[in-house]
Backbone bond lengths (Angstrom), bond angles and torsions (degrees), N, CA, C in turn:
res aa  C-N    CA-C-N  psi(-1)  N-CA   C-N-CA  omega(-1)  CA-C   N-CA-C  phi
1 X - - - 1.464 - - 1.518 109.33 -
2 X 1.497 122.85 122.64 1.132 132.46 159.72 1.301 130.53 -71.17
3 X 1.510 123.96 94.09 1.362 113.55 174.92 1.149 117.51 -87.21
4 X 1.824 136.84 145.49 0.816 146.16 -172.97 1.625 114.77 -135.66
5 X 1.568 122.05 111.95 1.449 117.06 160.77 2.006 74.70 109.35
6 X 1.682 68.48 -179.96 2.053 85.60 175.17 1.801 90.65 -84.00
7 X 1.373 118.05 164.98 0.866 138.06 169.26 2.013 134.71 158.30
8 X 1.114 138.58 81.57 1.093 127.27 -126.62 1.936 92.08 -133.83
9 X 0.778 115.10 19.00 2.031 124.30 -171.99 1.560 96.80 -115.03
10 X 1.570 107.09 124.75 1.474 113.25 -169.47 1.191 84.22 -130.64
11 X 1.806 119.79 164.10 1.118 125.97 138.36 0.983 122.84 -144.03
12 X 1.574 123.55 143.04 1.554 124.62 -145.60 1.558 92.36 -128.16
13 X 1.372 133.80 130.33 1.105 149.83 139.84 1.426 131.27 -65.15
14 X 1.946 131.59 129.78 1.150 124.15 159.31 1.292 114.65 -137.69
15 X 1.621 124.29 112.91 1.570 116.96 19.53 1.692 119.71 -89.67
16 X 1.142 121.57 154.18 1.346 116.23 -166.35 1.930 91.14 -87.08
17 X 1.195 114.61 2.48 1.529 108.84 -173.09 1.316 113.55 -134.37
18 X 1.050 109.45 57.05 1.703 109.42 -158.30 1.301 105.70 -78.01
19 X 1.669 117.28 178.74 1.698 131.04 -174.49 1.407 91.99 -126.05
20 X 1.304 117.68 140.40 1.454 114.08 161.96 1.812 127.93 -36.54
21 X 0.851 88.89 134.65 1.664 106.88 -171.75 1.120 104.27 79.02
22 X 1.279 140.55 61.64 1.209 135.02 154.56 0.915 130.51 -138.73
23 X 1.708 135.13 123.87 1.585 140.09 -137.43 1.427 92.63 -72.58
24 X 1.317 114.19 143.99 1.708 120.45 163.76 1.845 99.90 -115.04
25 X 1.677 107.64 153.22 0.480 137.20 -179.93 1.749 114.42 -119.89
26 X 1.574 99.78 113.44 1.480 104.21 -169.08 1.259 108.90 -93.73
27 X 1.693 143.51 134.61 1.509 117.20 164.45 1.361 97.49 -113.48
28 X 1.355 140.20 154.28 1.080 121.76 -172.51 1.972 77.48 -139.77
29 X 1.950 99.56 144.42 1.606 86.97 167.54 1.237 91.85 -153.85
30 X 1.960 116.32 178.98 1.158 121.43 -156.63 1.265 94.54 -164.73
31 X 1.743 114.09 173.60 1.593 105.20 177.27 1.393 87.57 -120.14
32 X 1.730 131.70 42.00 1.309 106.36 178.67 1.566 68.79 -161.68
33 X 1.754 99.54 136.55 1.409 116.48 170.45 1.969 116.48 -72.13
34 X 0.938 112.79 105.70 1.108 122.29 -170.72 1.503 111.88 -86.09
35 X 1.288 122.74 97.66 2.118 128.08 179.88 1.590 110.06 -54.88
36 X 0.804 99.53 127.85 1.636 105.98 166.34 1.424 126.37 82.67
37 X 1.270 101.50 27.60 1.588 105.01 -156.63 1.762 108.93 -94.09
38 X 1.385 94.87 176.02 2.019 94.97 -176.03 1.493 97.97 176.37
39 X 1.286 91.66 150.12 2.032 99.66 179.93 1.488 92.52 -102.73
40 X 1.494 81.95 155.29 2.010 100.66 -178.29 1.504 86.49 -137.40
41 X 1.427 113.76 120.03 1.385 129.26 163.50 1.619 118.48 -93.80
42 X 1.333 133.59 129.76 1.387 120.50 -157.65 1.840 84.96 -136.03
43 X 1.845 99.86 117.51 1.720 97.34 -166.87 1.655 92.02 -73.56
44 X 1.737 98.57 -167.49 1.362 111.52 167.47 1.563 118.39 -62.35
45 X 1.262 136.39 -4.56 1.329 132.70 -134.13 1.323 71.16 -134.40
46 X 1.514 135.78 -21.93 1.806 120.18 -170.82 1.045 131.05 96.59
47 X 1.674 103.94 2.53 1.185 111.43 -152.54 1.729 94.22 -127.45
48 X 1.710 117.52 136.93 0.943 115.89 -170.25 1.494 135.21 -46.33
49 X 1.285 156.77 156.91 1.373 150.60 154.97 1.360 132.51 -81.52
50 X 1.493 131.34 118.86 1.257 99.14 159.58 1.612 162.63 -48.48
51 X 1.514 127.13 138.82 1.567 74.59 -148.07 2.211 72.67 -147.61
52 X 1.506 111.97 109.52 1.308 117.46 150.03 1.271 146.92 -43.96
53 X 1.029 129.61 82.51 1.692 120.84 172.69 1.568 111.87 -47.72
54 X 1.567 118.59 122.33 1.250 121.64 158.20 1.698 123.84 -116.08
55 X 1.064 106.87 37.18 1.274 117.96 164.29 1.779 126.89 122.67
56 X 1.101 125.14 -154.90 1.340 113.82 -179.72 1.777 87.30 174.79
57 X 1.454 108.52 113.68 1.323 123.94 155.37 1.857 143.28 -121.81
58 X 0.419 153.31 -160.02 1.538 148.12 139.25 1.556 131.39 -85.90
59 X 1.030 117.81 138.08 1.841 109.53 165.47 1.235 105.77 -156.88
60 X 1.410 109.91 123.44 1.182 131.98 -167.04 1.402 110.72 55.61
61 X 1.388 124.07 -120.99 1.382 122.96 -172.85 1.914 102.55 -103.81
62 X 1.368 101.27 22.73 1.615 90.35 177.83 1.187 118.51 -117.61
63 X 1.426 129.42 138.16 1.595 117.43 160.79 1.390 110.03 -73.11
64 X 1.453 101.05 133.32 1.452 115.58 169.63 1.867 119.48 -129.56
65 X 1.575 96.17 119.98 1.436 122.07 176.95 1.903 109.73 -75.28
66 X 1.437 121.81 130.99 1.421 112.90 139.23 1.319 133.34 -118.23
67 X 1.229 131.25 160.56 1.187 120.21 -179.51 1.691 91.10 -161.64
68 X 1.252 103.16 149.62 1.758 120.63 167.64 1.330 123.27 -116.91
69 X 1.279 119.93 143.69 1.997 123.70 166.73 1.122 105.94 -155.66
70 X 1.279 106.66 165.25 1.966 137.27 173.25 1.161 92.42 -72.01
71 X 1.634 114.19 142.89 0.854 162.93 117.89 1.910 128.33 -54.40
72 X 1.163 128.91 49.17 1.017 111.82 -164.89 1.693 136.79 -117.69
73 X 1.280 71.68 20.66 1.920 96.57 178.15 1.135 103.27 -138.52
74 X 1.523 100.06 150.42 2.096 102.27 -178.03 2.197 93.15 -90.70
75 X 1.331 76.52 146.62 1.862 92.62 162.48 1.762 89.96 136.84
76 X 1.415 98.38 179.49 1.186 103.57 162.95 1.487 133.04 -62.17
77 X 1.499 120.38 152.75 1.633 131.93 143.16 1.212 137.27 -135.62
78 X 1.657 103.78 145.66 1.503 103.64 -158.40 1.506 77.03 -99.94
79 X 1.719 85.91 149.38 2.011 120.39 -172.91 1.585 86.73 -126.05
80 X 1.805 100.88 115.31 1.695 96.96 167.77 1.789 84.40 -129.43
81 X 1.731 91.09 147.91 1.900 81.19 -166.56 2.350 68.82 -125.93
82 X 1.315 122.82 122.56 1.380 144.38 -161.60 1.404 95.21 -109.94
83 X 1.164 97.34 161.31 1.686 120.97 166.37 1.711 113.99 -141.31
84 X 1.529 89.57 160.44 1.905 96.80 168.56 2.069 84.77 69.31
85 X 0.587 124.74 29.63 1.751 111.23 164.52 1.224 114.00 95.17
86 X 1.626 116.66 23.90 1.089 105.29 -154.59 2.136 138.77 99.43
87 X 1.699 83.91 -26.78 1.412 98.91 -171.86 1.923 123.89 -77.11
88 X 1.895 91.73 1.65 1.881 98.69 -162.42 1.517 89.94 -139.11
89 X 1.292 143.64 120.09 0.990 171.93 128.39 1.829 101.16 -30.51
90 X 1.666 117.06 78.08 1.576 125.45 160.54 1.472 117.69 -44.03
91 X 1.373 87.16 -73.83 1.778 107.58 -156.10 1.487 106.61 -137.21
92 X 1.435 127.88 146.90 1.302 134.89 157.24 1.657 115.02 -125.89
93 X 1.377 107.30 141.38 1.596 112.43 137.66 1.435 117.56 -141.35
94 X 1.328 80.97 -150.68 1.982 83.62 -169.75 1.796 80.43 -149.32
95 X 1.352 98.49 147.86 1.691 117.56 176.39 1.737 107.17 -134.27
96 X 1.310 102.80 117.17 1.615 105.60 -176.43 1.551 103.51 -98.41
97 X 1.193 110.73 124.92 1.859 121.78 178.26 1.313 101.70 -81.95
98 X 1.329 120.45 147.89 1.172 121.65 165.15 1.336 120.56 -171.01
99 X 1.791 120.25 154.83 1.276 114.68 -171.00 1.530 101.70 -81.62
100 X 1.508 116.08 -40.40 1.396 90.71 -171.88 1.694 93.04 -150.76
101 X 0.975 131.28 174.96 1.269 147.37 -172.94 2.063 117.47 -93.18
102 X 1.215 113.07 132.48 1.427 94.06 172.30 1.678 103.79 -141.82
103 X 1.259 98.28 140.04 1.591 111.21 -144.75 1.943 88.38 -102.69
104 X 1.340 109.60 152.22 1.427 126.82 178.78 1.148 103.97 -96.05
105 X 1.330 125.22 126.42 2.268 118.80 157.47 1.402 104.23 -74.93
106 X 1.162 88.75 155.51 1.831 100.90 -160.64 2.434 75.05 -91.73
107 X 1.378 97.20 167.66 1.285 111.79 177.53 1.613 114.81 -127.57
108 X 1.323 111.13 163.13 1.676 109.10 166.05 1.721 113.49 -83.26
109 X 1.823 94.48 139.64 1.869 73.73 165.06 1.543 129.70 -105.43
110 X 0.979 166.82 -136.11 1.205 155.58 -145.62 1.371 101.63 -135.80
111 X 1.686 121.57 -24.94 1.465 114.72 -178.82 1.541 71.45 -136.31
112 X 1.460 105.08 -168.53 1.641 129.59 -149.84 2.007 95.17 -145.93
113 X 1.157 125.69 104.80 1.445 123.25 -164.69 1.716 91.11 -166.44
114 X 1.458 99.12 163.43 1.335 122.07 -163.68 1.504 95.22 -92.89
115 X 1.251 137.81 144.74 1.694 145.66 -174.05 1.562 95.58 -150.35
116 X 1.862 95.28 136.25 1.242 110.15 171.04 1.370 100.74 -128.32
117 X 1.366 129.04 136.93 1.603 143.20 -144.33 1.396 88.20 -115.47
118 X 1.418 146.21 128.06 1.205 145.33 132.99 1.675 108.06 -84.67
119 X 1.420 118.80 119.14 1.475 123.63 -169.74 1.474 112.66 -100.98
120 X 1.057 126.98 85.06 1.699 101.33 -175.16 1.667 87.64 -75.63
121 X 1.764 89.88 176.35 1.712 99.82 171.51 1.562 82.75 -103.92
122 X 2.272 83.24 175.65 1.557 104.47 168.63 1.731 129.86 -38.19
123 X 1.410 89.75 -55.05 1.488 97.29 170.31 1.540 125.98 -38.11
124 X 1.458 120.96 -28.01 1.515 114.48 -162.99 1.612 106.36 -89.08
125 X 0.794 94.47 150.25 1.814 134.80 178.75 1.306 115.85 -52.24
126 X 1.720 112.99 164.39 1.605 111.67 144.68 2.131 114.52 -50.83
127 X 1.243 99.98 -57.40 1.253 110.26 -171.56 1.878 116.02 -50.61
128 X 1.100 121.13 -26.86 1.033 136.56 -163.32 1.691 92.02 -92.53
129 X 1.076 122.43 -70.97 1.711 120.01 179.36 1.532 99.82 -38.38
130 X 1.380 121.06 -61.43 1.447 107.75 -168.29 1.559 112.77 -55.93
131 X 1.445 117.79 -7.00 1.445 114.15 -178.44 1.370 117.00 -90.01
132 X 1.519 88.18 -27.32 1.675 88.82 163.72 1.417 144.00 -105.91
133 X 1.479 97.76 1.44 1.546 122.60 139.88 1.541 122.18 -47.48
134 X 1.458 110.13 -62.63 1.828 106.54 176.05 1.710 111.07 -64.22
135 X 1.273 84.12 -52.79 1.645 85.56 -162.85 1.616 110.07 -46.06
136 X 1.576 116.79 -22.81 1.701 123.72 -159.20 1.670 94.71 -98.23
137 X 1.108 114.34 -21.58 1.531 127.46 -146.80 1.738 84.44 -57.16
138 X 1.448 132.31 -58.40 1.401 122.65 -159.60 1.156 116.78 -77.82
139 X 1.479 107.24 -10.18 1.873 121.36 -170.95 1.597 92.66 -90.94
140 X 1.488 118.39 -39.24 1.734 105.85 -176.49 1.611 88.18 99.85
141 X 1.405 132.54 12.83 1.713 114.38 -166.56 1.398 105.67 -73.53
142 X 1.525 111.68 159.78 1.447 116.55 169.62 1.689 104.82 -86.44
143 X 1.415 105.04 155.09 1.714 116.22 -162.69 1.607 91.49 -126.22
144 X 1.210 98.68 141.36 1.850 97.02 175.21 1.905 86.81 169.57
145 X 2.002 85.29 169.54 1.529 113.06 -174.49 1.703 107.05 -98.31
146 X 1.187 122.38 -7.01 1.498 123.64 -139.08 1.245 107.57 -121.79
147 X 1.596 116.08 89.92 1.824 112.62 -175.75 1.297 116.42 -62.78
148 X 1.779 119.86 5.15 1.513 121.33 174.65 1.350 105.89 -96.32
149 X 1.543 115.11 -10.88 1.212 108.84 -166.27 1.709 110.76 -89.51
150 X 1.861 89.81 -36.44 1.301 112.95 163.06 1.371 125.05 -46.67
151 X 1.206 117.11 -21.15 1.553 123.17 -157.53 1.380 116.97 -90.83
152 X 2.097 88.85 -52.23 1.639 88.45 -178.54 1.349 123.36 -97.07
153 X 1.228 89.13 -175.50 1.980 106.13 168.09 1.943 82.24 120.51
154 X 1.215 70.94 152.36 1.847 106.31 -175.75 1.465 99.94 -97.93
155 X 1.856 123.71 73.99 1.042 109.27 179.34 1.348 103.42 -113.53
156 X 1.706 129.06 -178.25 0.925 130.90 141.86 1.703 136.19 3.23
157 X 1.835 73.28 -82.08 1.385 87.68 -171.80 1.629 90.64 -150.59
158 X 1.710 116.91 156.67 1.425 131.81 -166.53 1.213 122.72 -144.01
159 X 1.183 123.57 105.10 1.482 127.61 -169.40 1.536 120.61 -125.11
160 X 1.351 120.14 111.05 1.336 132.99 -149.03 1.911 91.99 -119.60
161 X 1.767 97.39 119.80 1.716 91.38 174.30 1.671 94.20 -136.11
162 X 1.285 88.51 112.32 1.345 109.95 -162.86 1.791 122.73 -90.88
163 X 1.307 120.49 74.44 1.008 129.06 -163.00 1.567 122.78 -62.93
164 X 1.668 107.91 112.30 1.110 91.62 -178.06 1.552 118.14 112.89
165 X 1.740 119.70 -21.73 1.586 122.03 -143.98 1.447 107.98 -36.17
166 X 1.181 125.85 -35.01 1.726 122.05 -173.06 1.197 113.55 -63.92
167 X 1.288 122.49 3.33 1.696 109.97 -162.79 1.702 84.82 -115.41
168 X 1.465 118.41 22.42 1.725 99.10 -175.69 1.427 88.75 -114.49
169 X 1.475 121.63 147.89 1.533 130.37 157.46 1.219 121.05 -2.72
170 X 1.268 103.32 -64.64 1.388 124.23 -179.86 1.699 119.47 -115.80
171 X 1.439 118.93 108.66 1.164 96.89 -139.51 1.321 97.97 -82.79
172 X 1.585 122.58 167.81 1.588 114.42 -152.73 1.705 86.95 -108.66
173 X 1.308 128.28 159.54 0.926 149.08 -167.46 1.889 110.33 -150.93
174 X 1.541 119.94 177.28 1.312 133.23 -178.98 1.602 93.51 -93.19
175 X 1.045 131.55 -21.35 1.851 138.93 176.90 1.738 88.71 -64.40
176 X 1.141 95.57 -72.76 1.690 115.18 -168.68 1.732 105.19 -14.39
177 X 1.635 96.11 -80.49 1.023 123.30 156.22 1.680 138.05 -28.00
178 X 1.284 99.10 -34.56 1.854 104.87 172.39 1.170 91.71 -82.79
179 X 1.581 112.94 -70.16 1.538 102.53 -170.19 1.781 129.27 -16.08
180 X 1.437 102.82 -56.87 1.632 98.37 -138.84 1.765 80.09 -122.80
181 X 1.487 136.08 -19.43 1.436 131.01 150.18 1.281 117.44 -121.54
182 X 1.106 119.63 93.67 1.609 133.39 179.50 1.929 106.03 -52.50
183 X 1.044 140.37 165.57 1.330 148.72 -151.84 1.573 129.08 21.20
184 X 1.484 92.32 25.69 1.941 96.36 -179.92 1.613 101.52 -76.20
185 X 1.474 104.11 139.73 1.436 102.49 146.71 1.131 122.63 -76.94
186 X 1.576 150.61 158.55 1.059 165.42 150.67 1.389 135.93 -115.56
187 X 1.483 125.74 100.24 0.642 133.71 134.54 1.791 155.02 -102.62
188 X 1.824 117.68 115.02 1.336 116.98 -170.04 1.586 106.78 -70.68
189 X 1.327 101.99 143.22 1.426 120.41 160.18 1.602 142.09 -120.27
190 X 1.241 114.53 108.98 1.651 102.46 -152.44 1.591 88.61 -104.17
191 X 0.992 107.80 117.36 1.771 116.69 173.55 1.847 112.78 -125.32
192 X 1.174 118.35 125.51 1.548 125.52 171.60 0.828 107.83 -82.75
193 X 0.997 156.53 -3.11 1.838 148.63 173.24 1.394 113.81 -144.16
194 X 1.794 124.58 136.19 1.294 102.57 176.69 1.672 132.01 -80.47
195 X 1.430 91.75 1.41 1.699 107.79 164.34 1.911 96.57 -59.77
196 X 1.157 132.86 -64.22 1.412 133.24 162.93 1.018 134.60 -22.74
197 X 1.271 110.59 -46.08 1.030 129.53 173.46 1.973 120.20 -69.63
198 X 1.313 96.54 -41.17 1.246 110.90 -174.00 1.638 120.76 -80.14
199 X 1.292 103.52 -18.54 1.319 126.83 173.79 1.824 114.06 -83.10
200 X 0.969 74.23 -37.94 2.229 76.10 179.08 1.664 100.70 -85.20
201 X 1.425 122.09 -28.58 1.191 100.64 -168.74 1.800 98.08 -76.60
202 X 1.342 135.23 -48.63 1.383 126.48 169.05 1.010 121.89 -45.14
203 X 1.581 135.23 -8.83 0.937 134.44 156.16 1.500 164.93 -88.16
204 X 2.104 86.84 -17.31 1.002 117.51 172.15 1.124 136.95 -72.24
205 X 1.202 137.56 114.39 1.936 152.61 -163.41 0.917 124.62 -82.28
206 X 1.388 130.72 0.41 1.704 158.61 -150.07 1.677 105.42 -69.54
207 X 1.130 124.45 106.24 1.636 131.16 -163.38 1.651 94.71 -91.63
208 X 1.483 98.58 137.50 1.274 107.14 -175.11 1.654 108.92 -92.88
């Protein structure tokens, strides 16, 4: 895992693949005790979630938050876990419900060439594409939202740098990736700023 920029607020889901109606379990942790804090779950429908506090301890050098909620409609939800009352934006993801999964076939492409995938997630911005516009601009990388898009083609060789993976529904992983496109490279990139972002990708040496 590539970290990039300051940034130290995670949040971990179990199950990371849930079915409707089924309790999730949020852990959220940090290396800095954060006052006043609370998760706000926002379902597919827009409409707020319930959402339990089950405690808040330490381990090792981290603060660690829990909290639980329903799941009880399929689509996405946005997970914002806040501080100060609400007033500081920690951590985000997004968790996609679903009954069942439907998988893409990878395809041939028309010539045979080496591809390097810059992935933003859903979450990113205007500002964020333009970061990965410069930063790719001397490498020639392909820019896109779409880890199916990322996945296939019958090339050579395949290199997926996946900016961000925690901020997708489902968070994307090198598993992800074997599974459902067999010979991807993978590499995650966690960057807080798209200045960060834009800086590691001009920098990166990564042999295909």
């Amino acid at each position: 895992m590539n970290i990039v920029g300051l940034g130290d607020t995670h949040i971990k889901l179990e199950p990371e693949h849930p079915h409707p109606g089924e309790p999730i379990t949020a852990v959220i942790t940090s290396t800095r005790a954060h006052p006043f804090t609370s998760l706000i779950i926002k379902r597919p429908n827009q409409e707020m979630a319930d959402v339990t506090f089950r405690g808040q301890s330490v381990d090792a050098d981290r603060h660690v938050w829990q909290y639980q909620f329903q799941t009880d409609m399929d689509g996405l939800y946005e997970i914002r876990f806040v501080g100060d009352a609400g007033a500081r934006l920690l951590a985000l993801r997004l968790l996609r419900v679903a009954r069942e999964v439907q998988l893409v076939p990878s395809s041939s492409a028309r010539l045979d060439y080496k591809r390097v995938y810059v992935l933003l997630p859903p979450t990113a911005d205007e500002s964020w594409m333009i970061a990965a516009a410069k930063g790719s601009f001397d490498g020639r990388f392909t820019i896109g939202f779409s880890a199916d898009d990322a996945g296939i083609g019958d090339f050579g060789a395949r290199h997926v740098l996946a900016v961000n993976p925690h901020h997708w529904p489902d968070v994307l992983t090198a598993s992800w990736f074997k599974q459902h496109y067999p010979g991807i490279q993978f590499t995650p990139i966690v960057a807080n700023a798209p200045q960060d972002l834009e800086a590691w990708l001009k920098s990166w040496t990564g042999d295909l």
